[in-house]
C-alpha beads as a LAMMPS data file, in Angstrom:
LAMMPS data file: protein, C-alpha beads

381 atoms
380 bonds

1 atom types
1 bond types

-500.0 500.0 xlo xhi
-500.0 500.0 ylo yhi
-500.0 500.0 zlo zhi

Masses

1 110.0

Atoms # bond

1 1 1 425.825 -64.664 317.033
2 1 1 429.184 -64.187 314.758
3 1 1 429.579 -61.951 311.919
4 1 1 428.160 -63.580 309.575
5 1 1 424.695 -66.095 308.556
6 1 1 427.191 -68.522 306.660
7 1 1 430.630 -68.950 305.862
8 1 1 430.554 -70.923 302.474
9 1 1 433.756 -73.335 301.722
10 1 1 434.126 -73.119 297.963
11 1 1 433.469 -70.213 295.419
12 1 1 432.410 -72.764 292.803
13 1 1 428.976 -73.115 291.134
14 1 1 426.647 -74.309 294.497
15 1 1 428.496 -72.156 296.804
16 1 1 428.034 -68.807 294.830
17 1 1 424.719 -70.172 293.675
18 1 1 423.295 -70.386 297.883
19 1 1 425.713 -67.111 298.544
20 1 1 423.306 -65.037 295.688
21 1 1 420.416 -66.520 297.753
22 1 1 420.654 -66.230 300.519
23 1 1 422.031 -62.753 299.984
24 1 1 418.640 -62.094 298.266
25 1 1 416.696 -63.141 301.564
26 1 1 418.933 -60.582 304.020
27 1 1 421.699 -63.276 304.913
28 1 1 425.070 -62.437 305.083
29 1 1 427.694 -64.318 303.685
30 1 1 431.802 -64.825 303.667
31 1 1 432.572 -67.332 300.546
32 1 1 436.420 -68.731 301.050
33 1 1 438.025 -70.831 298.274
34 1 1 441.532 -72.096 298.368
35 1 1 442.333 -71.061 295.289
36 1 1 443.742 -67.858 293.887
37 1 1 440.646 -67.494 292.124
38 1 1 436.942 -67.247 291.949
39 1 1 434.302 -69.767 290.350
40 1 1 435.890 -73.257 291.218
41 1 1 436.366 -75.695 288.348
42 1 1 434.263 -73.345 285.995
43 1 1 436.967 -70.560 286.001
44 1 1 437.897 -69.070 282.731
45 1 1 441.232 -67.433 282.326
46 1 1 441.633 -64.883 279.480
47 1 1 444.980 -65.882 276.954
48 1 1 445.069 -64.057 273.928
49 1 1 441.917 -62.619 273.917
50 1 1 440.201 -66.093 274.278
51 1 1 438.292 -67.330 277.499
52 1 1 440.129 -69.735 278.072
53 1 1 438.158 -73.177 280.273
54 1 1 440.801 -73.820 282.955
55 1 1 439.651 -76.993 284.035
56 1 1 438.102 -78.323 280.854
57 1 1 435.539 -77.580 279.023
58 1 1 432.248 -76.344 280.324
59 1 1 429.368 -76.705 278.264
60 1 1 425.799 -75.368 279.710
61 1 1 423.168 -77.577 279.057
62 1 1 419.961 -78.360 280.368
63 1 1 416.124 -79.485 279.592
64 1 1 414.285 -77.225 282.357
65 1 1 413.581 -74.131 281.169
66 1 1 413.522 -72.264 285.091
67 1 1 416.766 -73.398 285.132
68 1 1 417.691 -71.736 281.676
69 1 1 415.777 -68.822 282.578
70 1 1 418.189 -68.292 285.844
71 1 1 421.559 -68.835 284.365
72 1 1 420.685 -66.105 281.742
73 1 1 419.561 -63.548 284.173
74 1 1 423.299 -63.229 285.002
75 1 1 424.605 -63.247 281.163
76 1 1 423.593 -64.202 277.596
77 1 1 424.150 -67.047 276.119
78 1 1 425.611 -68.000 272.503
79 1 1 424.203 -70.682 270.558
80 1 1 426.965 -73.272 270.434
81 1 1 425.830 -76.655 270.086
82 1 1 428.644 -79.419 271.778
83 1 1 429.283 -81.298 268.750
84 1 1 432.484 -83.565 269.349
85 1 1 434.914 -85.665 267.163
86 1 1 436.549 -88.986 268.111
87 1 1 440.600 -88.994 266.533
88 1 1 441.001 -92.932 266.346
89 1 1 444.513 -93.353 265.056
90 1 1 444.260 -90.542 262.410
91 1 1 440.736 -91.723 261.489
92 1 1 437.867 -88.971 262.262
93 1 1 434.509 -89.921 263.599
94 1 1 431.376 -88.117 264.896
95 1 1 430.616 -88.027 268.498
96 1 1 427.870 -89.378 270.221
97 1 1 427.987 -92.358 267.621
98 1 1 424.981 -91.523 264.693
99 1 1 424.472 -92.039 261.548
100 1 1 427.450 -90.184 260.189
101 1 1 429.593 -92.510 262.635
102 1 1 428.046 -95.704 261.288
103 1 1 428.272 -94.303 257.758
104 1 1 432.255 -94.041 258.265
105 1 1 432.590 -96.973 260.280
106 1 1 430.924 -99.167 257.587
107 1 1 429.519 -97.072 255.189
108 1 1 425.824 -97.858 255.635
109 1 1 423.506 -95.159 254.850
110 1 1 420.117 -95.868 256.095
111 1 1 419.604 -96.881 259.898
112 1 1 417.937 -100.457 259.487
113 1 1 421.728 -101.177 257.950
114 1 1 423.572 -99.784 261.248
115 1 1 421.107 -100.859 263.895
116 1 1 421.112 -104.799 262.087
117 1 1 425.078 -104.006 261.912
118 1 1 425.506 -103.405 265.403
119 1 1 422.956 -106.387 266.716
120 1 1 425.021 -108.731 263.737
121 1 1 428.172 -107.571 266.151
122 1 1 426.242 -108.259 269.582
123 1 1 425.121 -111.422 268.933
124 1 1 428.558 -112.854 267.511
125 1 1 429.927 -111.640 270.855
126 1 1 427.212 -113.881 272.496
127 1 1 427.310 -111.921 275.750
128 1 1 424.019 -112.557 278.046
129 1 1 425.081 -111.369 281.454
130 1 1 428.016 -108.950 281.212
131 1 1 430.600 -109.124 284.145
132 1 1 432.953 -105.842 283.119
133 1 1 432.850 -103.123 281.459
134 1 1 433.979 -104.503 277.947
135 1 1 431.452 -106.753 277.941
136 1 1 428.874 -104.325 278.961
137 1 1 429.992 -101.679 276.455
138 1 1 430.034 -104.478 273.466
139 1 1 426.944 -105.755 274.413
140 1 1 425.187 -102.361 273.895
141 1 1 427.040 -100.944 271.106
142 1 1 429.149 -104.435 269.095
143 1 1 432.802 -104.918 268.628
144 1 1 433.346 -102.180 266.173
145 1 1 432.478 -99.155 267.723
146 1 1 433.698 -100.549 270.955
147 1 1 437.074 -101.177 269.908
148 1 1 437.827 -97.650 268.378
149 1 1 435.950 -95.381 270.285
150 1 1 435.202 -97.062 273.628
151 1 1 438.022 -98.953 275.138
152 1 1 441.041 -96.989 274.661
153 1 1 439.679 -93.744 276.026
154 1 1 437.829 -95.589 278.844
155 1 1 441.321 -97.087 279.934
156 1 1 442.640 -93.959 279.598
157 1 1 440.330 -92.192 281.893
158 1 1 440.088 -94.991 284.677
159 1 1 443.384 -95.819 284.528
160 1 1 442.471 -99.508 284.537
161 1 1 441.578 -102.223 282.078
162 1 1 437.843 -101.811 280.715
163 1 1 438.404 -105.946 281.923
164 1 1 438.902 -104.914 285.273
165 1 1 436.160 -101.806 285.408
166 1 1 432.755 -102.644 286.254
167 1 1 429.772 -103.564 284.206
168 1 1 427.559 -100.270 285.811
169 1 1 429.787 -97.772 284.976
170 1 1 428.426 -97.914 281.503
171 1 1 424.631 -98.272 281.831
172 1 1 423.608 -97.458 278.632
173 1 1 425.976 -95.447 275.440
174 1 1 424.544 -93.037 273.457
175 1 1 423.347 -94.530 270.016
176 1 1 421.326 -92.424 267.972
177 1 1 420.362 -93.421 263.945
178 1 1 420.049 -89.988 262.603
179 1 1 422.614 -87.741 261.414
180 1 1 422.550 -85.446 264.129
181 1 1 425.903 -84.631 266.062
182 1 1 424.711 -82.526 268.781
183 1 1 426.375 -84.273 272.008
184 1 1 423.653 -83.309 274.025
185 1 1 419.478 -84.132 274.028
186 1 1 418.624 -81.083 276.107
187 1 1 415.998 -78.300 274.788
188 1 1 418.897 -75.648 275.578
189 1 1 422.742 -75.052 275.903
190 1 1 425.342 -72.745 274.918
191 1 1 428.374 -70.739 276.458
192 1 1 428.164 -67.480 278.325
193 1 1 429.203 -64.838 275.878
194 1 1 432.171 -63.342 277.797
195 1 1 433.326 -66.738 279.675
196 1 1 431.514 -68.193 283.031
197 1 1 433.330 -65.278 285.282
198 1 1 430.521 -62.915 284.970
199 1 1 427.906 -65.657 286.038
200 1 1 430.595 -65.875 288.870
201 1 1 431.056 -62.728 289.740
202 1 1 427.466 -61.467 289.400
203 1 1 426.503 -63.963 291.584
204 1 1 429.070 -62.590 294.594
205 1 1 428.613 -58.652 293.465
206 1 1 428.615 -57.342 296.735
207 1 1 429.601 -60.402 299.097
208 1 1 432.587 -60.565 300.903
209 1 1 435.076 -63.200 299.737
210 1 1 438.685 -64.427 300.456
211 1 1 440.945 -66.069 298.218
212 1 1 443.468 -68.199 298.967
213 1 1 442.045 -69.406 302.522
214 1 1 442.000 -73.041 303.597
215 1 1 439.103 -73.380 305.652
216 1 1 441.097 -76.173 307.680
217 1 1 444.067 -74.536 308.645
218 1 1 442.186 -71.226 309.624
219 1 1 438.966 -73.600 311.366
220 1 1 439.128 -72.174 314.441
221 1 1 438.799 -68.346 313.062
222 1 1 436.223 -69.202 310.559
223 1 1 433.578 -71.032 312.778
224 1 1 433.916 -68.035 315.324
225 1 1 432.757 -65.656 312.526
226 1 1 429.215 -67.927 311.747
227 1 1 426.029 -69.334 312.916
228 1 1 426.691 -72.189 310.090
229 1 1 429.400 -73.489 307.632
230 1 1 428.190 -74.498 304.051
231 1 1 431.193 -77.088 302.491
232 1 1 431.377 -77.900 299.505
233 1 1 434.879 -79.939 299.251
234 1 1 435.938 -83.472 299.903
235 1 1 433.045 -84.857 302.762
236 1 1 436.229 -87.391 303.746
237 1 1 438.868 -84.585 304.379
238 1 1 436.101 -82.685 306.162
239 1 1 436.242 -85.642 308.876
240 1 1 439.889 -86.281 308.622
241 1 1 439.595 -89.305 306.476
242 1 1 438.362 -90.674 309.540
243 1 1 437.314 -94.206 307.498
244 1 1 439.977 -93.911 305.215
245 1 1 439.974 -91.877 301.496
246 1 1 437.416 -91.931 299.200
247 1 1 438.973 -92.445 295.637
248 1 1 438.986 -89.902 292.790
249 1 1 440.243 -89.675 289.070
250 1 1 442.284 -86.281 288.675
251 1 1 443.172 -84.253 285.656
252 1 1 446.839 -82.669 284.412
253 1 1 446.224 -79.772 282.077
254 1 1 448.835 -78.792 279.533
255 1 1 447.843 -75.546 278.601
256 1 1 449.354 -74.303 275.169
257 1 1 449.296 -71.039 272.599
258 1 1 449.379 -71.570 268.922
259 1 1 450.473 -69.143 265.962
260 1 1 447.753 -70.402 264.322
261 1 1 444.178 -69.167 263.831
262 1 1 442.558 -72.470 263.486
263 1 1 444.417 -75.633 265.433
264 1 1 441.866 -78.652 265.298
265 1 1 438.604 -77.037 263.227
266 1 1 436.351 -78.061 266.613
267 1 1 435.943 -76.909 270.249
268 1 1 436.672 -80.746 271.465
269 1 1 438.640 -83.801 270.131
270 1 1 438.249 -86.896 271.919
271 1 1 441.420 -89.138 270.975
272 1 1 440.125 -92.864 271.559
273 1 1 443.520 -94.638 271.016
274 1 1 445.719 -96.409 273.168
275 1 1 448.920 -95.043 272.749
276 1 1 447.941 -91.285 272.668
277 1 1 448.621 -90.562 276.338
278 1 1 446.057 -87.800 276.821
279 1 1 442.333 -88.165 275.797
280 1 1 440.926 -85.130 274.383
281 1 1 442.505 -81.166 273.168
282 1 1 439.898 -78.759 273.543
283 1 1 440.555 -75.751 271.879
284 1 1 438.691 -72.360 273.515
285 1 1 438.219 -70.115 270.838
286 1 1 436.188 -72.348 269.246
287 1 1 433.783 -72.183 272.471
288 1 1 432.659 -68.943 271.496
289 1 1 433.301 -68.689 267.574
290 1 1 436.560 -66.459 268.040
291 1 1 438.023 -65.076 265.372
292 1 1 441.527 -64.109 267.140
293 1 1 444.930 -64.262 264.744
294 1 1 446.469 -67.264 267.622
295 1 1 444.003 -70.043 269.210
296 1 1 445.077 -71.734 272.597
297 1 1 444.774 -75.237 272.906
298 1 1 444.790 -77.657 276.052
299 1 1 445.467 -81.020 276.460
300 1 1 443.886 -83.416 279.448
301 1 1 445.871 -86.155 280.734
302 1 1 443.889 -88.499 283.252
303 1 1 445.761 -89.490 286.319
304 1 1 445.217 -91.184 289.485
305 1 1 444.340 -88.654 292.263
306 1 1 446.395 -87.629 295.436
307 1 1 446.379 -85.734 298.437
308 1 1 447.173 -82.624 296.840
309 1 1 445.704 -83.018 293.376
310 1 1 442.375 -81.543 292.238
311 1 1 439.335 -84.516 292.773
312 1 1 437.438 -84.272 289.637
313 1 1 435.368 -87.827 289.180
314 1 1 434.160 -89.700 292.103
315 1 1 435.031 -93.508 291.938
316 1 1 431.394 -94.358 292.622
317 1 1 432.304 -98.201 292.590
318 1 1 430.927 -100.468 295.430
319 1 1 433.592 -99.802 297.753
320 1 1 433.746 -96.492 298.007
321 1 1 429.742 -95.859 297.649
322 1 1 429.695 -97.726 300.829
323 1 1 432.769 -95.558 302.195
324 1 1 430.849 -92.421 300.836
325 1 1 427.478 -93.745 303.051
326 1 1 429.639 -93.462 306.446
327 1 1 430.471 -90.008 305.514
328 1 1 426.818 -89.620 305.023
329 1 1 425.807 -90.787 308.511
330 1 1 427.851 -88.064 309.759
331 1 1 427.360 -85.409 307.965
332 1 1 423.414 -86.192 308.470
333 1 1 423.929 -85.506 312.434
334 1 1 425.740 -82.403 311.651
335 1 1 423.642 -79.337 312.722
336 1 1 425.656 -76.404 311.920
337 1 1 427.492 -77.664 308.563
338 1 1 425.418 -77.920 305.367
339 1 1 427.053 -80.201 302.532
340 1 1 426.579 -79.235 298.552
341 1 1 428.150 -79.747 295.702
342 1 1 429.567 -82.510 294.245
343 1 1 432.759 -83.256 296.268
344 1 1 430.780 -83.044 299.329
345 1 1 427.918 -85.382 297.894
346 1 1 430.976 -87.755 296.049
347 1 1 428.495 -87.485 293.022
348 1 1 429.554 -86.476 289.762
349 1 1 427.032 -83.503 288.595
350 1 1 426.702 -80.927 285.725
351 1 1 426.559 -77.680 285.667
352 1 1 422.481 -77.321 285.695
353 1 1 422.475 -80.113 288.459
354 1 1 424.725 -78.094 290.849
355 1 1 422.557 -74.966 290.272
356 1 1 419.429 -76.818 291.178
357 1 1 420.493 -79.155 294.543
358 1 1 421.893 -75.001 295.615
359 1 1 418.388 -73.822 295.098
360 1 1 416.915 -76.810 296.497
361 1 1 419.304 -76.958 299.459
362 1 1 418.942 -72.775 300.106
363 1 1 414.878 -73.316 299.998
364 1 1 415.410 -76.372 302.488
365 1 1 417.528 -74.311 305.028
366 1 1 416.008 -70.863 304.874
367 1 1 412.039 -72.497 304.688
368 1 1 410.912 -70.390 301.557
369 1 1 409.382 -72.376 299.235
370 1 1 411.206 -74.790 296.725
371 1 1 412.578 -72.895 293.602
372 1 1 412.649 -76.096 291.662
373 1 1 410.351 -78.821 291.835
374 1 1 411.643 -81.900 293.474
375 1 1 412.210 -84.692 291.122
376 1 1 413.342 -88.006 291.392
377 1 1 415.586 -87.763 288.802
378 1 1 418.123 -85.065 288.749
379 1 1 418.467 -85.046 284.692
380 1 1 414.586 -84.105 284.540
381 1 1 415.287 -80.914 286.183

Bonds

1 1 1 2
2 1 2 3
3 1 3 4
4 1 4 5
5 1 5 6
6 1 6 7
7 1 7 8
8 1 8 9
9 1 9 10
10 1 10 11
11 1 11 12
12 1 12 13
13 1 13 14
14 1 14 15
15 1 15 16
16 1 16 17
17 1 17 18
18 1 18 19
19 1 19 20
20 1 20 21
21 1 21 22
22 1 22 23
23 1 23 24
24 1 24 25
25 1 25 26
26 1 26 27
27 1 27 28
28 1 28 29
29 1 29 30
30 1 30 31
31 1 31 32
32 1 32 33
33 1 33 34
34 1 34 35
35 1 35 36
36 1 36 37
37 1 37 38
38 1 38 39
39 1 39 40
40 1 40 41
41 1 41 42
42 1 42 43
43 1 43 44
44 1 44 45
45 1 45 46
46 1 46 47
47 1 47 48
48 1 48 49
49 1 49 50
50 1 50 51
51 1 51 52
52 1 52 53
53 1 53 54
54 1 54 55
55 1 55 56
56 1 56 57
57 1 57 58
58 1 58 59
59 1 59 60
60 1 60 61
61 1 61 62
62 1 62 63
63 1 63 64
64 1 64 65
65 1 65 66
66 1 66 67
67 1 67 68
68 1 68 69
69 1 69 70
70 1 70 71
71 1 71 72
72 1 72 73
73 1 73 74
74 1 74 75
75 1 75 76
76 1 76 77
77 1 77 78
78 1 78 79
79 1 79 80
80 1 80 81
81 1 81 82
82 1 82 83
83 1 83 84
84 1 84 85
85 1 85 86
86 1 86 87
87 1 87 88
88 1 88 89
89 1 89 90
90 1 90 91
91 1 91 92
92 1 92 93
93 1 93 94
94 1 94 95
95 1 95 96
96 1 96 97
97 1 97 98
98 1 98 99
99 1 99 100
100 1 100 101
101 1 101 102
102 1 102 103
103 1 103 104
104 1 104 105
105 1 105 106
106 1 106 107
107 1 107 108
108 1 108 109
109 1 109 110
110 1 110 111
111 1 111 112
112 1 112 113
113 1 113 114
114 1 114 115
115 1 115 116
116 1 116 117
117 1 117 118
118 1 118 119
119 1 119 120
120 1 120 121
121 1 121 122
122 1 122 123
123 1 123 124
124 1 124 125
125 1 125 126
126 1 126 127
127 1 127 128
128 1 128 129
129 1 129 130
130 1 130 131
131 1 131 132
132 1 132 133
133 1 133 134
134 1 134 135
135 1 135 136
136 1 136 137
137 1 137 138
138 1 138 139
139 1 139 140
140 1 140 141
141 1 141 142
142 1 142 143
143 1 143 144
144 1 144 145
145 1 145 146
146 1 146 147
147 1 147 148
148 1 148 149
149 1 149 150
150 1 150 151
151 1 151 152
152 1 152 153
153 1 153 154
154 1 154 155
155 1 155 156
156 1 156 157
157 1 157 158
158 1 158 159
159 1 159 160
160 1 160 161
161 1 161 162
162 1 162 163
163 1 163 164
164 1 164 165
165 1 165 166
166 1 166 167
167 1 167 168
168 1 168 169
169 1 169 170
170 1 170 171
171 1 171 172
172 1 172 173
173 1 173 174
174 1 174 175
175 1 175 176
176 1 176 177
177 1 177 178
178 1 178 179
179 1 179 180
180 1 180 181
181 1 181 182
182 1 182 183
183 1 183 184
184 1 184 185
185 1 185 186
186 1 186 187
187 1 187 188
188 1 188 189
189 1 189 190
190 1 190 191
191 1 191 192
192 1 192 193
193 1 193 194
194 1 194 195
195 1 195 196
196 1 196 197
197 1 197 198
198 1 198 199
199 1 199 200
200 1 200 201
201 1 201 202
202 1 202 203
203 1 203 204
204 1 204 205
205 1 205 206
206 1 206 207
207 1 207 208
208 1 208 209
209 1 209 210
210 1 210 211
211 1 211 212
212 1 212 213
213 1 213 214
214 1 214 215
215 1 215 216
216 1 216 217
217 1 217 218
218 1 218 219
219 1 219 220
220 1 220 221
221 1 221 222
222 1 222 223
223 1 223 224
224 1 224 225
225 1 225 226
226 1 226 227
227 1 227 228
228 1 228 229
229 1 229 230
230 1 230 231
231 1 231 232
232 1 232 233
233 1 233 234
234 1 234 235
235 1 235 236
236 1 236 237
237 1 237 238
238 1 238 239
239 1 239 240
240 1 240 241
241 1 241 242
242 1 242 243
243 1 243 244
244 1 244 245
245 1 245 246
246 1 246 247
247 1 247 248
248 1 248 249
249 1 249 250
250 1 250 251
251 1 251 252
252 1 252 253
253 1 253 254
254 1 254 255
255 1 255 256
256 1 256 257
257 1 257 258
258 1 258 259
259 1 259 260
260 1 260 261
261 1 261 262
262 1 262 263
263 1 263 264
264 1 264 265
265 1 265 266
266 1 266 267
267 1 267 268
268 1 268 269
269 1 269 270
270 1 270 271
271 1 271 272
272 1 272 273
273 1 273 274
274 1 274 275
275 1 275 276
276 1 276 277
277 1 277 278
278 1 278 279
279 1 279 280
280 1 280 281
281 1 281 282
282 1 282 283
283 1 283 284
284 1 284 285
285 1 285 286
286 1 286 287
287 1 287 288
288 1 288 289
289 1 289 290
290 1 290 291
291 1 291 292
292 1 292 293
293 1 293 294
294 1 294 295
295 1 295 296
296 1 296 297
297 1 297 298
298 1 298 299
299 1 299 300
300 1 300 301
301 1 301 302
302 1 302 303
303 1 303 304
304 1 304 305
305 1 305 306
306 1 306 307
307 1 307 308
308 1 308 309
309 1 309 310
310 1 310 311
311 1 311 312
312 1 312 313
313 1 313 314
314 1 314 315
315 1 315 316
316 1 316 317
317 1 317 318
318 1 318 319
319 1 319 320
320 1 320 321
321 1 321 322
322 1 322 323
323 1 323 324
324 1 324 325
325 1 325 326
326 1 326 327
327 1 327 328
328 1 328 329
329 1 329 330
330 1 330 331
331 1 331 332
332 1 332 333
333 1 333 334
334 1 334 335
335 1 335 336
336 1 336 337
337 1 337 338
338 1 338 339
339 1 339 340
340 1 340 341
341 1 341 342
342 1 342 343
343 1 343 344
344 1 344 345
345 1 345 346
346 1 346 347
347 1 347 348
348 1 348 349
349 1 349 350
350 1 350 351
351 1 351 352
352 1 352 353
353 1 353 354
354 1 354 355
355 1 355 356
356 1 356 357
357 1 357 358
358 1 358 359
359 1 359 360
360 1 360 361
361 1 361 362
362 1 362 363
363 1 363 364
364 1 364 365
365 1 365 366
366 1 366 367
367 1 367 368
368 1 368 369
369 1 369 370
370 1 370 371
371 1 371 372
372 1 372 373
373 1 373 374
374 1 374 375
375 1 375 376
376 1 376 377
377 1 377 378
378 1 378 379
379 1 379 380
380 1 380 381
């Protein structure tokens, strides 16, 4: 018997998430993160007075009201909606595209005039089985909104031609023909008044933690101390890249502070050009309606990831999905380790997704009964 019921790899949303838990049902835990810092890719770092989103924006949504319920048992929540502009060459458009979009783009006003617009668009293209991306995205949305708000920041974030990027990637684009610019369809979302920290840190109020402790070069010490190992990083660097790497799209953050009260007049800008090299500037205060006399801004570059850099969007194209399954068929025989999270699933998740497969996978291993209800569909929980 060691020390402790579980060592969890990763202070990030699942890990803290099954460490409050299983705390709750008498288990004790030791959470280790490499970083200098608690909360993962959530983290908020105060500048100026403003919470600032270290990794890129967070924005808390969700449709299932338990989960709702158990974020804000750990802090309130504002009422910011996730409202988004596009910045196409100095021209401003509303994000996801709506009525106000359509109204700009060709200044209809009533939604028979964009919807026979758009299908005017599809059927010039004449696409009936699309091969790539491109033709995928035009086929859904026309040529218009394609070419100024799809393919340059798609290109951007991939890092490859939308010619070269497959069809599936964009199954379906968010069209809606009302003037309504909430990003988001969920019943709730918001930000947690005072930054995602205190979620964080209420969550591992009286668990023992280390920073700054890499779980492989310290193995040996940390498997003596525990009946089981919950990992949440990369499943392929957990097994040595035995099969090879699975591929990831990383992030470079240029984090900057303004003499200025006001920067960009919104939270995020999506720039959908070519030639801008980064594709959005978030600006934090704007998060949570601050009012401070400077505003910090942050710009995200896309890059290709490496050993090294921080994995932030799986590759889930056909060769790695079947690279990800062999990591699967190991990691299914493993008795003692318990993978979460989305590194360790190679499955891009939000926030209320994370939250629920922690619950899901705590009620699984500790035999209480489910905290969610199953469903087949992550996005209906």
């Amino acid at each position: 018997m060691g020390k402790y019921d579980y060592v969890i790899v990763g202070a990030g949303l699942f890990g803290a998430t099954f460490a409050y838990e299983a705390n709750k049902r008498g288990k004790k835990c030791l959470v280790i993160d490499r970083r200098n810092h608690l909360g993962g890719n959530i983290y908020c770092e105060n500048v100026e007075g403003i919470n600032v989103h270290k990794y890129g924006a967070h924005i808390f949504h969700t449709s299932s009201k338990f989960i709702w319920d158990y974020v804000n048992q750990f802090v309130e929540f504002n009422r910011y909606t996730n409202s988004p502009v596009a910045n196409y060459k100095g021209e401003i458009y509303n994000l996801p595209f709506n009525m106000n979009t359509f109204n700009k783009l060709w200044g209809v006003i009533h939604p028979e005039e964009a919807k026979a617009k758009i299908e005017e668009q599809k059927k010039a293209a004449n696409i009936t089985k699309p091969s790539n991306l491109e033709q995928q995205a035009i086929s859904l949305v026309g040529t218009d909104i394609y070419e100024k708000l799809v393919k340059g920041y798609t290109e951007k974030q991939w890092g490859r031609k939308a010619t070269e990027l497959p069809a599936f990637i964009i199954n379906r684009l968010p069209v809606r023909f009302t003037y309504d610019n909430n990003y988001f369809n969920d019943s709730y979302q918001g930000i947690p008044i005072g930054g995602y920290n205190v979620i964080i840190d209420k969550m591992l109020e009286g668990i023992d933690t280390e920073l700054e402790t890499d779980y492989f070069e310290e193995k040996e010490r940390l498997d003596n101390l525990v009946d089981k190992i919950v990992f949440t990083g990369m499943i392929d660097e957990y097994y040595d890249y035995r099969f090879g790497n699975l591929e990831y799209r990383s992030l470079k953050f240029e984090h900057e502070i303004v003499d200025s009260p006001n920067y960009q007049g919104n939270a995020v800008v999506n720039y959908t050009d070519s030639e801008t090299p980064y594709t959005r500037i978030i600006e934090h205060k704007h998060f949570e309606f601050g009012t401070q006399e400077k505003t910090v801004i942050t710009k995200e570059y896309p890059k290709e990831w490496g050993k090294g850099d921080e994995p932030y969007y799986p590759v889930n194209d056909e060769k790695n999905s079947a690279l990800y399954k062999k990591y699967k068929q190991l990691a299914d025989q493993e008795e003692n380790v318990i993978f979460g999270g989305r590194l360790a699933t190679y499955k891009y998740y939000d926030m209320h997704h994370i939250i629920s497969q922690s619950l899901k996978t705590v009620a699984k291993e500790l035999g209480s009964r489910p905290l969610v209800s199953p469903a087949k569909n992550m996005n209906a929980i």
